[in-house]
N, C-alpha and C positions, 0 to 999 in steps of 0.2 A: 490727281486731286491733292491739292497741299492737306497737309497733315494738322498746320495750324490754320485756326480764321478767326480773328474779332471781330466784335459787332457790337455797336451803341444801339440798344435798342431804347431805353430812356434818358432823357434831361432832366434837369432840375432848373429851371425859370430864374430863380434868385441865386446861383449860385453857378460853379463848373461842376457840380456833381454831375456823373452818370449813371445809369446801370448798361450793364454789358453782357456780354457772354462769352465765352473764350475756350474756344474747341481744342482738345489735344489726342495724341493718340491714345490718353487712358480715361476719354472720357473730358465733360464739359464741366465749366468753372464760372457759376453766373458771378456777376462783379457787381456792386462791391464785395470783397472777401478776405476773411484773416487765415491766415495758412498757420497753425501749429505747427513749432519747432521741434522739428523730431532729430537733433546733431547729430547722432552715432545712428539713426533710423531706429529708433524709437522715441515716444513723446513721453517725457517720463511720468510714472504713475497714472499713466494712461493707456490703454490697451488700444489697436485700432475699429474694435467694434465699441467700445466706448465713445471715440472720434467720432466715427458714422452713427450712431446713436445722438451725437450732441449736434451733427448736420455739419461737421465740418466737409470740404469736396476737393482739397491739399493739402497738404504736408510742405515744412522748407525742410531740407537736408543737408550736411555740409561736406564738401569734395576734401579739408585739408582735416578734419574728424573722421572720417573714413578712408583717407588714405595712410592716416597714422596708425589703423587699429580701426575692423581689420587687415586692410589694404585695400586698394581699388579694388586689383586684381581676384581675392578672395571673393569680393560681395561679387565679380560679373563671374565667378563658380557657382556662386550661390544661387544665379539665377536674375541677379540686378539688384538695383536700391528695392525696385517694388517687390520683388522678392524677400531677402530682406525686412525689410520693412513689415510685411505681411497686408501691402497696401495697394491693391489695385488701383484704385483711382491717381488722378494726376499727381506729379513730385516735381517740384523746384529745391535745385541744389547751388549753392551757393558757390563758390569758389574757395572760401576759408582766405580770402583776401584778408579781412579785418582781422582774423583771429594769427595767420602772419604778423600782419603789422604791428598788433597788441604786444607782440614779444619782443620787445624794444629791447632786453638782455639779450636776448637769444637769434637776433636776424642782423641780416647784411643785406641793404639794397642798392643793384648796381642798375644799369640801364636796361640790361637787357634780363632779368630776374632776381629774384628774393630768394637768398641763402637762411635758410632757420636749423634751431635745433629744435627737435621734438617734443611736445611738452610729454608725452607719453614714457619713453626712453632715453632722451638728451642725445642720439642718432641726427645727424646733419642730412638735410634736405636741402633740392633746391626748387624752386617753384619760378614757373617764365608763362608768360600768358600761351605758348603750344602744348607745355607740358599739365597745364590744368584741360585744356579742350583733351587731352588724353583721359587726362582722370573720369571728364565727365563721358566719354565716349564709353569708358568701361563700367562705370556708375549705373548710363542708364535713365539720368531723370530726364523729365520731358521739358523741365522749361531752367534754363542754364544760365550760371552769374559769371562773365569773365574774372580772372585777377585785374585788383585793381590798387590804386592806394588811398586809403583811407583815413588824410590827417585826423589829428587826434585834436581835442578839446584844451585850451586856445592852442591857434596854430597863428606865427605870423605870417603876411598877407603873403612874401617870398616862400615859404615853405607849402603854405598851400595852391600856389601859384605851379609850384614843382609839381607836386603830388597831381593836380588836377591835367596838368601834362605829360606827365607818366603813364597815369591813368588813358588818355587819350590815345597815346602808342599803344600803349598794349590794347587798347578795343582794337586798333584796327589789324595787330598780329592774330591778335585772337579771331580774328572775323574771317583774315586770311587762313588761317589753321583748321576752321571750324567744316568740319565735315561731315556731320550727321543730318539728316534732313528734318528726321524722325528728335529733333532738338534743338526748341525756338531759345537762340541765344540772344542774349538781352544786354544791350550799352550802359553802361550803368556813366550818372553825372556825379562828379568831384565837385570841390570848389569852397570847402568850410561854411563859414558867414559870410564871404563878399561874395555880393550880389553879379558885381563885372563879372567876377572867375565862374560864378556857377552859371551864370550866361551864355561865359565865350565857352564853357566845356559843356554845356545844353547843346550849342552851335556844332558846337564840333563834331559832337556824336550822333548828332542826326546826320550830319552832311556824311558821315559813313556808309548809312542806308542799313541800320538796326531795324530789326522788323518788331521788336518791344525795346521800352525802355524800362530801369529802374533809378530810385533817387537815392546815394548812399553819404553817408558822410553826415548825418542827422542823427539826436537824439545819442550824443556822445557825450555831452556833457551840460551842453551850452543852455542859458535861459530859453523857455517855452518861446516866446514871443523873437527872439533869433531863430528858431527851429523853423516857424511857421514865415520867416522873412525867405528864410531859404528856399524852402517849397514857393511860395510866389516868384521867386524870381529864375526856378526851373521849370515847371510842370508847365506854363505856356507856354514855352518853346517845344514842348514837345509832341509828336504829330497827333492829329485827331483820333488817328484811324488803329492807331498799336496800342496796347496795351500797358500801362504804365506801372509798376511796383515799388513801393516804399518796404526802404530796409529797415530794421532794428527798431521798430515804432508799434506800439502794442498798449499803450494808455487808453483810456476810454475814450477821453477828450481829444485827442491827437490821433485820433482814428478816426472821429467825427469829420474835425476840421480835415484831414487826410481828403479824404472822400469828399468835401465839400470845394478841396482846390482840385478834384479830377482827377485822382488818383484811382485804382479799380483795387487789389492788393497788398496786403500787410502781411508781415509777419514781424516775431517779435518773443521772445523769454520771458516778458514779464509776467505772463499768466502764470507760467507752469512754476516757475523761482518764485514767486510773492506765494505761493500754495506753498513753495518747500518752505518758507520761513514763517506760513502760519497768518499769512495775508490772505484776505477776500477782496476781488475788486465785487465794487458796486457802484450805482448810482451816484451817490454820494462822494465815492471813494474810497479810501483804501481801509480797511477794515482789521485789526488786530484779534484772530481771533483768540488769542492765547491773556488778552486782558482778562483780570478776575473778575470784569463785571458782566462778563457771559459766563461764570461758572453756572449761575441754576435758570439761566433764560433757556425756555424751551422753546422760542421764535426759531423762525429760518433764518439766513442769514438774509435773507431780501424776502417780503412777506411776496410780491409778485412776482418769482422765483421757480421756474419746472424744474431747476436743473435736479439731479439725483440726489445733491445733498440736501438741497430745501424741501425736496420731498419727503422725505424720510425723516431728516435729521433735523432736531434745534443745535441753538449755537451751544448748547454746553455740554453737550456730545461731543460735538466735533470738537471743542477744547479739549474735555478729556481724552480723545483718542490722540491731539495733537502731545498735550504734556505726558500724556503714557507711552508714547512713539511706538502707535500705532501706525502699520501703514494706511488703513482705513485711512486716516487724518489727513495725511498727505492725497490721496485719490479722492475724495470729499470735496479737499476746499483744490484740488488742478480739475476737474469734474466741473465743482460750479465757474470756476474763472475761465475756465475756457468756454465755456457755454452762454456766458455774458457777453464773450468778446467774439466769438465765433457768431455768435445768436444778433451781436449788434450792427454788423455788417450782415447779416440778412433783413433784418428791420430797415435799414440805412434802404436798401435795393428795394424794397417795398415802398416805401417812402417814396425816394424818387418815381417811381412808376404811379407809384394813385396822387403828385403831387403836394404831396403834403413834406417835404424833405426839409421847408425852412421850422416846421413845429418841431419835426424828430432832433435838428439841430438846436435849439432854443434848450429842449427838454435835456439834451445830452452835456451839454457844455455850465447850465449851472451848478457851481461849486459847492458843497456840502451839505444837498439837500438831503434832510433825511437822518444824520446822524447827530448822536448828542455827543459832547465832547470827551467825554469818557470813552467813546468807542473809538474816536476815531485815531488815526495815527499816516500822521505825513501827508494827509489830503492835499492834494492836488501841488505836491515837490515834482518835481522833474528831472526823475531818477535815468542817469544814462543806462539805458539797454543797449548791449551788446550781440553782434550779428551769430551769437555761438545758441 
């Protein structure tokens, strides 16, 4: 019996959304779904019964964060990432490709591997698409992101043309390397903004025979309306029948529209980092809770809100616990924004099943309903979120 199995069990009429379900050895993952960022295996200001408490059913991890500190090798003493972690259910661990690449002082890339220095200790590593299937083999997580390269925001069309053929070798070293069974490893597509490259690297990495795919190289920098060019001109190439992941992408509205080109999977930093800096997502958008004009509002921060903070707490609580640096403050507003975005990829899978999936997109994608301008801050920018 294979270990994994996807399955379409709904469509959505007006759109490629689906819903799905995606079996692993630590348990099943109905799709659509946002996976909190747990980099070192832990999601910060978040406990994992918190998690499970807010209905999350994965975790993302990252293979070059846990090989820097504590080591691969440490955490498979410890027991694995789910060890570790203190998270039975399913883990997707990334490769630490992007967070490589990001160190554009500190790495050297040749053909056959990525030379870096540690951002931990300034210690020289080298990374080759065999020696990452190592990490993840001693890691542990069940659903696995080759190394890859991931241009940076603008890239010219030659340099991303390179990166998305680099990328392409090493899928296929990585495929030949990949020896765990018990670990659905996933082709991840290159290609920046042009439409051709992320095409012929759509093509390519099917024709390998990936049993998932994921889309990377988005939400790096570049305008919304580039981001969402991108995904159109990969996710249809890619097979019906596997299940597909979006990297670095964690906005309300780009998780919408995600799901609405047939994507099943997100993950994404921005919940848990806009809570450390004292952001709410919502509705509306992005929310400042540290403005002076939630010092004496006793509202929640969204009146149709379960999460723990809007239970309990008005906004000028949670200001004061944020400007006092309370930890309270911080586990509050990463509590509610993960509960929003964890909660809206379960809404999103309901939707599609009772057919109602073009209202839940209507409702999710207008721009600043709900707040007065005094609250708001940066509604609907489109901040690059990074794969860390």
């Amino acid at each position: 019996m294979q270990p994994f199995a996807f399955q379409v069990i709904g469509r959505d009429g007006r759109s490629a959304a689906r819903a799905g379900l995606l079996t692993t050895p630590h348990g099943p993952v109905p799709t659509p779904a946002f996976l909190p960022v747990a980099t070192q295996g832990a999601v910060k200001a978040a406990t994992p019964a918190d998690l499970e408490a807010l209905g999350a059913t994965a975790l993302m991890t990252n293979a070059y964060h846990l090989a820097m500190r504590p080591g691969a090798r440490t955490v498979a003493e410890l027991g694995g990432v789910h060890a570790l972690a203190g998270w039975p259910r399913p883990i997707m661990t990334d490769s630490g490709g992007f967070q490589v690449f990001s160190l554009a002082h500190r790495r050297r890339l040749s053909a056959d591997a990525v030379t870096f220095q540690s951002h931990v200790d300034g210690s020289s590593h080298s990374f080759s698409p065999e020696s990452v299937m190592e990490l993840h083999a001693l890691l542990g997580g069940d659903m696995i992101l080759p190394l890859d390269v991931c241009s940076a925001y603008p890239a010219d069309r030659d340099t991303a043309a390179r990166d998305a053929e680099t990328t392409v070798r090493w899928a296929r070293r990585s495929l030949a390397a990949h020896q765990r069974q018990d670990q659905l490893l996933y082709g991840i597509v290159q290609g920046s903004t042009y439409a051709d490259l992320r095409g012929a690297c759509a093509r390519a990495i099917v024709d390998l025979g990936f049993r998932a795919y994921a889309v990377g190289g988005v939400s790096v920098g570049e305008p919304k309306a580039d981001m969402l060019a991108a995904l159109d001109a990969t996710v249809p190439l890619l097979p019906e029948d596997a299940p597909r992941h979006l990297l670095g992408v964690g906005e309300l509205d780009d998780v919408v529209e995600g799901i609405a080109r047939g994507l099943d999977t997100f993950d994404c930093v921005v919940p848990t980092r806009w809570a450390r800096h004292g952001t709410a997502m919502t509705r509306g958008g992005r929310l400042n809770m540290r403005n002076a004009v939630h010092a004496g509002d006793r509202r929640p921060i969204e009146a149709d809100c379960t999460c723990p903070a809007c239970a309990r707490f008005g906004r000028g609580s949670i200001r004061h616990f944020l400007l006092a640096g309370e930890i309270l403050g911080l586990q509050l507003l990463t509590a509610h924004n993960l509960h929003v975005v964890v909660g809206l990829a379960a809404a999103a899978r309901r939707a599609i099943l009772d057919g109602t999936f073009h209202l839940f997109r209507h409702r999710w994608t207008r721009p600043t309903a709900g707040l007065d301008e005094a609250e708001r801050t940066g509604v609907n920018d489109h901040a690059a979120a990074s794969r860390t």
